[in-house]
N, C-alpha and C positions, 0 to 999 in steps of 0.2 A: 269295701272297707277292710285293711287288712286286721288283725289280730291286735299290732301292737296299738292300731288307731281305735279300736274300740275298745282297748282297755285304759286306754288316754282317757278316752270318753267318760267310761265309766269312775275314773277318780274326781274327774272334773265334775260330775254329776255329783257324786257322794260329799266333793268339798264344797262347794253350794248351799247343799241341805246342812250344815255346820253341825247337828247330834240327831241322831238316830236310835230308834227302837226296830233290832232285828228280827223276824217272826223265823228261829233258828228250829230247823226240824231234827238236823243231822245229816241230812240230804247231800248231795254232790254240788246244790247249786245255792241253797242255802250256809254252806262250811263255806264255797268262794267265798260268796257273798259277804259274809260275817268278817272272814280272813281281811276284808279287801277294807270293809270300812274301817276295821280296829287300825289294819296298815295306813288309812289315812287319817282319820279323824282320831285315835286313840282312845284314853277315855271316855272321850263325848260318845259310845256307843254302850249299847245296854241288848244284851240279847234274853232273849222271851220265849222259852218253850212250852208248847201244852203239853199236860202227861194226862193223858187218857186208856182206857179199856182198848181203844182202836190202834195203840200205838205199842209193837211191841217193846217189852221192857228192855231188850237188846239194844235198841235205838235209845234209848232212855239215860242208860249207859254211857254209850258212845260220846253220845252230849255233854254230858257229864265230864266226860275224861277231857274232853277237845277245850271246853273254854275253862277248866282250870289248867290246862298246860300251857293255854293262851296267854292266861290272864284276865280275860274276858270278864266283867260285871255278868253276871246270870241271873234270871226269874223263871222258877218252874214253876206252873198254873198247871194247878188241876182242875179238869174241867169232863164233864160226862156228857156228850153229845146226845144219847139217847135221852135227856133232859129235852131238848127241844124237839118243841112242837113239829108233830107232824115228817122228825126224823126216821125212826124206827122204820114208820112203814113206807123209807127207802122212793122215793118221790123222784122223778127226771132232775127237779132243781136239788136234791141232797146236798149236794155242793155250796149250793148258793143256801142254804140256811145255817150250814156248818161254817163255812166262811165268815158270815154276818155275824154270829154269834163268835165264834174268837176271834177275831180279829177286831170286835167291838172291844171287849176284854182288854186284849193288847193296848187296845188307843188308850183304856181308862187309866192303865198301868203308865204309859206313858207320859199322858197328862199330867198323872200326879207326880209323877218326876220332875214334869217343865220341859220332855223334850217332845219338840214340835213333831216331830216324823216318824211312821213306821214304815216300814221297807220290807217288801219281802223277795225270795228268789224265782218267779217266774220269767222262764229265757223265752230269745225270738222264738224258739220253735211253737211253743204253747197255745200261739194262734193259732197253729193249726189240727186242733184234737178239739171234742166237744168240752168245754171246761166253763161249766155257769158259776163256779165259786173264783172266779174271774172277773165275774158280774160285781159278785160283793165286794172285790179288790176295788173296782170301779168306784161305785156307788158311798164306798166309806171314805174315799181318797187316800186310799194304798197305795205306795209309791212300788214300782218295777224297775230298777234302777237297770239289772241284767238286759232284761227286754229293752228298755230305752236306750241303752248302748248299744244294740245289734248282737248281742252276745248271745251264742247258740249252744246247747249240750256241748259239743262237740270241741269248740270253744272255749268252753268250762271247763272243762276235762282236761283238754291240753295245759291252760295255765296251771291249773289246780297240780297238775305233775309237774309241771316246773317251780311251784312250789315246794313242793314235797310234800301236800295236804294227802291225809290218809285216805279221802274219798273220792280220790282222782280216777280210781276204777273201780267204786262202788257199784254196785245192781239199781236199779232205780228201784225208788219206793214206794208205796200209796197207802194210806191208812186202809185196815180191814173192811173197812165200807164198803172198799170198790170192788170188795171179790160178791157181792148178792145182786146178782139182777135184781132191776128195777120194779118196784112192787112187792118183790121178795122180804114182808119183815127179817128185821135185825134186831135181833134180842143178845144178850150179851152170854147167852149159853152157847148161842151159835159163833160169836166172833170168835170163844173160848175155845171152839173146835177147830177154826181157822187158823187159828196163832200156834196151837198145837201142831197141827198140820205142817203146816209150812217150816217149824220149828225142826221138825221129824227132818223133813227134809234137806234141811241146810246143816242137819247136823251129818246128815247121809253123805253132802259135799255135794249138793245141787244150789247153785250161787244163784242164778234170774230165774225165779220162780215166784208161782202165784197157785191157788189151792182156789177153786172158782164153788162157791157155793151153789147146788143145785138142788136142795131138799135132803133128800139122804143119800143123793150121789156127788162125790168130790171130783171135780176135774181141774187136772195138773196140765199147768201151762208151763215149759222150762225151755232154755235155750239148746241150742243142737249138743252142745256140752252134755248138757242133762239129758236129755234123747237118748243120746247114746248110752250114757250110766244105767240108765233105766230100761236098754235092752239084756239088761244081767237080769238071768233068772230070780238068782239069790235075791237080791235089792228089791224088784218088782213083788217076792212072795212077801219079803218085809215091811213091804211099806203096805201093801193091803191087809195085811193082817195087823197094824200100827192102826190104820185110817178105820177101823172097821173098832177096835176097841175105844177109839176115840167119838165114836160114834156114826160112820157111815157108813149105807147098807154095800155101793157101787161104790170103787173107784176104778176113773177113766183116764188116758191122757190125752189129751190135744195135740192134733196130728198137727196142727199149725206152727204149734211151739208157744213160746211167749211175746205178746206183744203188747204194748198200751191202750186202754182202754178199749178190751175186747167186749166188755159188757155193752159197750155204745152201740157194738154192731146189730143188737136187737133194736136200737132207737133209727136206724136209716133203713132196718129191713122196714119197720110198720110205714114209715116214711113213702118208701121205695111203693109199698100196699094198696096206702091210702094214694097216690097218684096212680095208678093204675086202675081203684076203683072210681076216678074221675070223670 
């Protein structure tokens, strides 16, 4: 299926479902997403952000600026994750509890507007990463409209520039969550240090990066871009000495670089374990 046919797809889908509630993060593929329903449906769209502790206030912003230059109808819900049960202490399903609980939210808000649907931006690719707050998309009857079109990152990114949408070559994102292995409490002194972290960072001019929580040692995941930056003397004395006031004993980099969902890779090594102690 070429490009122009799954973006066919995708209006056809959106003009079906007649009004929609956006689950708008500021994302690459939630800004299509948002862009694409307000171009078809218009008013009948309503976009819904959560603003949380795990979401930095940059992205908050961002938001912000995008659907007043749109036009866009907005709801910003505040909502604290560390509220629910059995989040904190950071669980395999974390996903699927943070999911169920906003995106319950969402529906409620929606409901009482009278619009039948919420929609959010997960693309084809997404099946193939570990993602149980997919489950809760599931299970609550969250629509994927991106997904259900064939539409890929990649995909996203192209139209999104023939738009001229500002997050056509944004960094991807993920809430502070995903930098603690699994088991690792999340307390909000610690996201506090994360946000900082990464903050430090992107103010240095490191664009794909992620700040991996490991107790009181911080490792830095960035792209070859950032690799490079960070074989400067100067930069490298600066930022441990930043990360170290900020409150870390070690920092490391990751010779890998950045990639999605590195924290998983602890979930298929015990995996890879437990079948070999078979």
């Amino acid at each position: 299926m070429n490009l122009q046919t799954k973006q066919d797809e995708l209006h056809k889908i959106l003009q079906k479902l007649g009004s929609v509630a956006v689950a708008f993060s500021g994302g690459v593929d939630s800004t299509f997403l948002l862009k694409t329903a307000h171009h078809v449906l218009g008013s009948r769209v309503l976009a819904v952000t959560v603003r949380s502790g795990l979401v930095p206030q940059r992205e908050i912003d961002g938001v912000v600026q995008f659907v007043q230059k749109e036009g866009i109808e907005h709801i910003l819900v505040d909502f604290d994750e560390l509220t629910i049960a059995g989040f904190a202490q950071n669980p395999t399903n974390r996903c699927y509890l943070c999911k169920t609980a906003v995106f319950s939210q969402i529906q409620r808000i929606a409901e009482d507007r009278g619009i039948p649907h919420v929609i959010e931006g997960s693309n084809a690719d997404d099946v193939h990463d570990y993602r149980p707050g997919m489950q809760a998309v599931k299970k609550l009857g969250i629509l994927s409209p991106l997904r259900e079109a064939g539409l890929t990152k990649e995909d996203i990114r192209q139209l999104s520039r023939e738009w001229g949408l500002p997050t056509w070559n944004k960094p991807s994102l993920a809430c502070l969550a995903s930098r603690f292995p699994y088991g690792e409490t999340i307390t909000r002194e610690r996201v506090a240090m994360i946000d900082a972290a990464e903050q430090y960072l992107w103010d240095a001019g490191l664009c794909q990066v992620r700040v991996r929580f490991h107790g009181n040692l911080a490792r830095i995941e960035t792209d070859e871009e950032g690799l490079r930056r960070l074989l400067s003397e100067n930069l490298r004395k600066e930022i441990d000495c930043r990360f170290k006031k900020i409150g870390f004993l070690y920092v490391t980099v990751d010779l890998q670089g950045y990639r999605t969902g590195s924290m998983n890779e602890m979930l298929e090594l015990s995996t890879e374990s437990r079948i070999k102690q078979q």
